[in-house]
C-alpha positions in Angstrom: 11.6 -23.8 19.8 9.3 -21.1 18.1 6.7 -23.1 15.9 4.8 -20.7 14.0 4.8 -18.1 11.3 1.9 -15.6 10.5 0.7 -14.3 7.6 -1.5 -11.0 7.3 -3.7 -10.7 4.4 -4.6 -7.6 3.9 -7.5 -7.0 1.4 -9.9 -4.5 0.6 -13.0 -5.8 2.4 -11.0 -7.3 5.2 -7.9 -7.9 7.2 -6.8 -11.1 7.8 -4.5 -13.1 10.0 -3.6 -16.8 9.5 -1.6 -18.9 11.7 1.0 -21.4 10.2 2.7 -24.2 11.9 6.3 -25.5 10.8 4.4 -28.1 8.5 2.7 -25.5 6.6 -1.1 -26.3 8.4 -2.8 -23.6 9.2 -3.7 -23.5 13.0 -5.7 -20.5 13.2 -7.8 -17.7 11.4 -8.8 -14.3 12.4 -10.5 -12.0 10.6 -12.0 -8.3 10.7 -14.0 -6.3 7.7 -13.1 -3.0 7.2 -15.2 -0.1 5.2 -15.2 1.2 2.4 -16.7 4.6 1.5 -18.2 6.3 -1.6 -17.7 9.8 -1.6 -18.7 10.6 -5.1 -19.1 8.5 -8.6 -15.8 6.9 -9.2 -14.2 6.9 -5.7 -13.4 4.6 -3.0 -11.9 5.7 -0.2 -10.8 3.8 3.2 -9.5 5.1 6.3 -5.3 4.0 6.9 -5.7 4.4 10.5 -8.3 2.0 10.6 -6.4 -0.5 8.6 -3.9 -0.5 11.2 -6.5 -1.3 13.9 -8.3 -4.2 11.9 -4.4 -5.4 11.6 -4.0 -5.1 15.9 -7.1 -6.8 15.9 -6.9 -10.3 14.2 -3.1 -10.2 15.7 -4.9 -10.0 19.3 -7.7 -12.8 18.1 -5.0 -15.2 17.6 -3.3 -14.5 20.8 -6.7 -15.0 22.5 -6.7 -18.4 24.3 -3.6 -20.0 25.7 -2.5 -22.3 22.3 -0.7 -19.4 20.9 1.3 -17.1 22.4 3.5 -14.3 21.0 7.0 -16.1 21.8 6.3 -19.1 20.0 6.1 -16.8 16.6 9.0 -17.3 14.4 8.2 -14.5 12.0 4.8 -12.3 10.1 4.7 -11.9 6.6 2.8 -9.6 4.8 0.7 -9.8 1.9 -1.6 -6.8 0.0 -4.0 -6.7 -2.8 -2.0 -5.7 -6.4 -3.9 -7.1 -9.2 -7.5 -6.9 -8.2 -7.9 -4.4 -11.4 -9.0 -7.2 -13.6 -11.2 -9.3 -11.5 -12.8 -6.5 -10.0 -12.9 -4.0 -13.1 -16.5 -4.4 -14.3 -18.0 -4.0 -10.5 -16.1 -0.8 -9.2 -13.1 0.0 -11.6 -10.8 -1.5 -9.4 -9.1 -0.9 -6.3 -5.8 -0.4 -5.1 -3.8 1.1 -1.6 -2.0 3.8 -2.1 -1.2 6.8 0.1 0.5 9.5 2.0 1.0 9.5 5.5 2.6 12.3 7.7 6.4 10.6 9.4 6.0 13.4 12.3 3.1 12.2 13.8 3.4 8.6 12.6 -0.2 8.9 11.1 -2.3 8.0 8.1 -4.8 10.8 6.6 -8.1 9.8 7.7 -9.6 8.6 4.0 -6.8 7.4 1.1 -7.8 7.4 -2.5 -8.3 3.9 -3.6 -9.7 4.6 -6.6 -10.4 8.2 -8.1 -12.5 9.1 -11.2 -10.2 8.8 -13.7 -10.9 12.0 -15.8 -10.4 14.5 -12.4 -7.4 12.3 -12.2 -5.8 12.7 -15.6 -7.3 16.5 -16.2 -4.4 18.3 -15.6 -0.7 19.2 -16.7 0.4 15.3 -17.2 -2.8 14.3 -19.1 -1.7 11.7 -21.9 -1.5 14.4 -24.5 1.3 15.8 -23.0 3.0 13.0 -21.2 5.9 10.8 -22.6 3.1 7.8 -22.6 6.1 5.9 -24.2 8.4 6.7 -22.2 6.3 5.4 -19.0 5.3 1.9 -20.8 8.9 1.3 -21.8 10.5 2.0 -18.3 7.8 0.4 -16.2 5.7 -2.0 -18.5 2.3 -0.3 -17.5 0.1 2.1 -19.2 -0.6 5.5 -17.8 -3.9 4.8 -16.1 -5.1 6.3 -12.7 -5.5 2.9 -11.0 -1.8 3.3 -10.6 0.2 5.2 -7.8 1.8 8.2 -9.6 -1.5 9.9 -10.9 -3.2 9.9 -7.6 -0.2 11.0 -5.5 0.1 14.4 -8.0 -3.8 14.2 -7.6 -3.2 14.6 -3.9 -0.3 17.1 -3.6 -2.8 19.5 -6.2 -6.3 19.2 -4.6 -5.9 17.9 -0.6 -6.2 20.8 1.4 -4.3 20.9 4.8 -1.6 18.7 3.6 1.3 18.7 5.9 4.4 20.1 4.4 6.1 17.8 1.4 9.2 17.1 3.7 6.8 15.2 6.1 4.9 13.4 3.7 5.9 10.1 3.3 4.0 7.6 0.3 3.3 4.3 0.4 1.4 0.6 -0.4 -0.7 -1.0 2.1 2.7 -3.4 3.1 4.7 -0.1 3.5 2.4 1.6 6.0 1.7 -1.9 8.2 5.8 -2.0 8.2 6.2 1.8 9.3 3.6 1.6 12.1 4.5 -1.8 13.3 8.3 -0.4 13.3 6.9 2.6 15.1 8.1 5.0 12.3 11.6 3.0 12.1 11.1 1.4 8.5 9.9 2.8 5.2 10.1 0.4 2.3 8.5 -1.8 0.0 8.7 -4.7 -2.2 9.7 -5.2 -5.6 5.8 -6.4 -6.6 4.3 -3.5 -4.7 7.1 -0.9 -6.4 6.0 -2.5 -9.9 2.4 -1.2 -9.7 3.5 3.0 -9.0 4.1 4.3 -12.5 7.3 5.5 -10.8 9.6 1.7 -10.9 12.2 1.5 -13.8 11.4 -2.5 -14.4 15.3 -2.9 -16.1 17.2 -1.3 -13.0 15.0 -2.5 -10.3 14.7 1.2 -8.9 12.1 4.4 -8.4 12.9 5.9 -11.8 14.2 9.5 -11.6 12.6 10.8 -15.2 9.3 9.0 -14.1 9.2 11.0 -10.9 10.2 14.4 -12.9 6.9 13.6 -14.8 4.8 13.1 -12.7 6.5 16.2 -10.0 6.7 13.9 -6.9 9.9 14.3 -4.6 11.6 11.1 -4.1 12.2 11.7 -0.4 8.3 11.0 0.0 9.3 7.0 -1.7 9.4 3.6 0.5 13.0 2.2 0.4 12.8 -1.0 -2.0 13.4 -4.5 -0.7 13.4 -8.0 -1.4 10.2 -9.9 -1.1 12.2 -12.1 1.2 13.9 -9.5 3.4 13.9 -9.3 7.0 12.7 -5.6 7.8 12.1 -5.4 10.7 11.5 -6.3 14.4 8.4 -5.6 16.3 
């Protein structure tokens, strides 16, 4: 009988990997820290790819030793940093994972925008003087604010050179790139919670808003398929 369940904790300082039993006790804790960078007033960048390798990590800590082994796990749940904004607003602005990955090669760019300075971010053709503000906080609850997805994905598309083409690019939340790579490229989705936070999620239909994503110019083919927190997604 399989007799555990793990959890990984992904945050921004760390990744995290806890151990449940069937009883809910936790039988085991692995962590790894991961970096953060500071490229510039106003940003924080982190590298995806090394995400993923803090994630193999703690999963190979726990494995370490002969109490737990692989077969004995019933199932791994994720869980990703969403509302850090407040707790964490008057130290760095905030922080939150979002980014675009390229589905040919499976890969994350080497630094995502975690935060960006918010007036490069909202200079352009979608500033708030010209944006249906109230259109966005009616459709998604949230105010137009660059700690969201949508400003820093049209941030992306305008000012990252060497981008592959937009048919390979592929957006996502920290849950939504662990998924794809520990799927090997099979599953692209996300969660309700995680959808919420983009700027592009219609709150009323449960669904990446077609209007919001005219705004904002981002091609819905690069969007995670939405799920239920409580979905089985996948098998690894």
């Amino acid at each position: 009988m399989k007799k555990y369940i793990i959890a990984i904790d992904q945050g921004t300082t760390s990744t995290r990997a806890i151990v449940f039993d069937r009883n809910q006790n936790i039988v085991k804790i692995a962590q790894k820290e991961i970096k953060n960078s500071f490229p510039e007033p106003g940003w924080v960048e982190q590298d995806a790819n090394e995400i993923w390798l803090s994630t193999l990590s703690v999963l190979a800590q726990l494995f370490q030793g002969h109490d737990i082994k692989p077969q004995d796990v019933m199932s791994i749940g994720i869980t990703n940093h969403l509302e850090l904004y407040k707790m964490l607003r008057e130290k760095d602005k905030g922080s939150v994972m979002k980014f675009l990955y390229d589905k040919t090669f499976s890969s994350g760019f080497k630094s995502l925008v975690v935060l960006a300075n918010p007036k490069s971010i909202l200079k352009s053709r979608y500033a708030p003087k010209e944006i249906k503000e109230k259109v966005i906080k009616a459709k998604t609850g949230l105010v137009l604010d660059p700690y969201f997805s949508a400003s820093k994905i049209r941030w992306i598309l305008e000012n990252v050179e060497n981008l592959p083409p937009v048919e390979n690019l592929l957006f996502g939340t920290i849950d939504t790139w662990l998924v794809w790579k520990m799927t090997n490229g099979a599953v692209h989705v996300t969660d309700v919670t995680n959808a919420s936070r983009t700027l592009l999620f219609n709150i009323h239909t449960l669904e990446f808003d077609n209007e919001l994503l005219q705004i904002f110019d981002i091609p819905k083919s690069m969007l995670p398929n939405i799920v239920d927190t409580s979905d089985v997604i996948g098998n690894i």
